[in-house]
N, C-alpha and C positions, 0 to 999 in steps of 0.2 A: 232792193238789196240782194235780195235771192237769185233776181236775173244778172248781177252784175258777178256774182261767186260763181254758177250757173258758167256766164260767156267766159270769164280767168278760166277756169279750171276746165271748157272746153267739152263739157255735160250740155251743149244744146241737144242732143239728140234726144234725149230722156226726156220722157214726162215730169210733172210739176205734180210727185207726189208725196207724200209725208217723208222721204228720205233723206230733206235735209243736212242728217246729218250728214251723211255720207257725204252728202257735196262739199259740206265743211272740211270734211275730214281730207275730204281728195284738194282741197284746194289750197289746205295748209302742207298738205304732204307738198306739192307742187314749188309753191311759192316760200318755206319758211327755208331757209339756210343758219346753219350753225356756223358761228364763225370756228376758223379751225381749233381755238384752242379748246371751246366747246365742245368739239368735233373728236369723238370718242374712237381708237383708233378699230381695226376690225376685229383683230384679235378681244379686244376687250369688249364687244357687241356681241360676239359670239358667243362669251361666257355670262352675261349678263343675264340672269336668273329672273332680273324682274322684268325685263324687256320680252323677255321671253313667256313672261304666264301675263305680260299685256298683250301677246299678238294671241295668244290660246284665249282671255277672254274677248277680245275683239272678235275673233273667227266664230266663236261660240256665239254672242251677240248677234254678230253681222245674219249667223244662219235661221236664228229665233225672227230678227228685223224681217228676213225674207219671206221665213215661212207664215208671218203673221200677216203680212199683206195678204194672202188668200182667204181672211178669216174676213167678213163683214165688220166694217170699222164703227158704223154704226147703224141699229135695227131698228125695224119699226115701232119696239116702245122702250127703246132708249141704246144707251149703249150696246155692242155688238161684242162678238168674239175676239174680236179683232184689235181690241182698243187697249185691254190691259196687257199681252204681250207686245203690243206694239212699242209701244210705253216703255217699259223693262227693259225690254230689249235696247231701244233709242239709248237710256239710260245708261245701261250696262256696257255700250259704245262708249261714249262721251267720257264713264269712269276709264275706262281702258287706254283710252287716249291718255287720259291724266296722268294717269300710272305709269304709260309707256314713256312720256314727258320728264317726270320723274326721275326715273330709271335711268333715262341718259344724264340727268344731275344727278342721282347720288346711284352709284353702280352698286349692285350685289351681286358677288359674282356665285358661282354655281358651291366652290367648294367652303365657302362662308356661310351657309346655310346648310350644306349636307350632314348628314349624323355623319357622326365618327364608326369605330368598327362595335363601340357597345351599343351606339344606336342600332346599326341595321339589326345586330343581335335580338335587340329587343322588338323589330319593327317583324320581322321575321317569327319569333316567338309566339307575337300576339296575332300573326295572320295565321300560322300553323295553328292555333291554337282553335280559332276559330273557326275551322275547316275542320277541326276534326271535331268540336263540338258540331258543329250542321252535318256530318255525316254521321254523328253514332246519337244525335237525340231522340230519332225515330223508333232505334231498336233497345237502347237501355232508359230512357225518359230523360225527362230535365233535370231532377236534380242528380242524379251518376253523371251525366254529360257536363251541368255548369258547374259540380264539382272539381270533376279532370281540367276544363276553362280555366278557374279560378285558380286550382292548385299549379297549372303551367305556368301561368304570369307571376304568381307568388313563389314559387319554388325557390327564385333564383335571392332574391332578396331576405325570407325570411328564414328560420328555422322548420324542417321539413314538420315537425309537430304542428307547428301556429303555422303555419301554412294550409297545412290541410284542416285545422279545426278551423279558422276561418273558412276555406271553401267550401266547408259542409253548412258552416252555420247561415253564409249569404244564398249558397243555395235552396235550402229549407225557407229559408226567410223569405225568399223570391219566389218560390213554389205559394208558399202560404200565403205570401197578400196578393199574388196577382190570380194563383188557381183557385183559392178559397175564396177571400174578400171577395175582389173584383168578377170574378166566375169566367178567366178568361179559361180557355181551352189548352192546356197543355198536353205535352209529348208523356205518355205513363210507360214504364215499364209494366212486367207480367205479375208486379206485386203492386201494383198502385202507386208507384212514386218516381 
């Protein structure tokens, strides 16, 4: 069967190695047509949101599949490096296809999924936010920093009192069972906190 996908799809040159799918894949891309009503026109492929994070994970896939071939597929006492990326990878192909499948039956296009203007606000928000905790935990510790965190994401929603009494209390709180209990290592200020 593999030689006959193999000669359709015009992969005689290739080696007979675990990249079946690939062959699969090139031999439905080749041979499957849409009839036209199926047939999505360009303009609407171009927007197509879900066609699009199936060809991002296919490309992702595809580059794992590749680079996992140079890993031994199988060692001398049992499995190899090789075997569980390959896998995944294969995997993570085949769902891509389905997706991309998909996609062409039920479209999403790009602006059906995008935040609106208080999304990005807030998407914006929470990354500024985060960038300035990772640049000031060094010099004022964790809890001053996941306070300022907490107080930026909460600002907008609550009252500026119960906004900030919350981010003192999860930050204390988060100091305490992770730098106490737990004895992880935190960021200190020049007063211990």
């Amino acid at each position: 069967m593999l030689q006959v996908v193999r000669n359709a799809a015009g992969l005689d040159a290739f080696p007979a190695a675990p990249v079946r799918v690939c062959y699969t894949a090139v031999f439905l891309a080749k041979h499957v047509n849409f009839s036209p009503r199926e047939r999505a026109d360009d303009n609407m492929v171009k927007q197509n949101a879900g066609l699009w994070a199936a060809l991002v994970i296919f490309l992702f896939g595809a580059v794992f599949f590749w680079m996992s071939l140079s890993f031994d597929y199988y060692g001398e006492t049992g499995p190899g490096p090789g075997l569980l990326p390959l896998w995944l990878s294969g995997i993570l192909i085949i769902l891509a296809l389905v997706c991309a499948a998909d996609s062409l039956r039920n479209v999403v296009r790009f602006k059906d999924i995008l935040p609106g203007a208080k999304g990005f606000i807030n998407i914006i928000a929470i990354a500024g936010a985060f960038v300035l905790f990772l640049l000031t935990v060094n010099y004022v510790g964790f809890i001053a920093s996941g306070t300022m965190f907490l107080l930026i994401l909460l600002f907008r929603e609550y009252k500026w009192h119960m906004a900030l009494g919350i981010s003192i209390f999860l930050s204390v709180l988060l100091y305490w069972v992770f730098g106490e209990l737990l004895g992880v290592p935190l960021p200190v200020n020049a007063w211990g906190w």
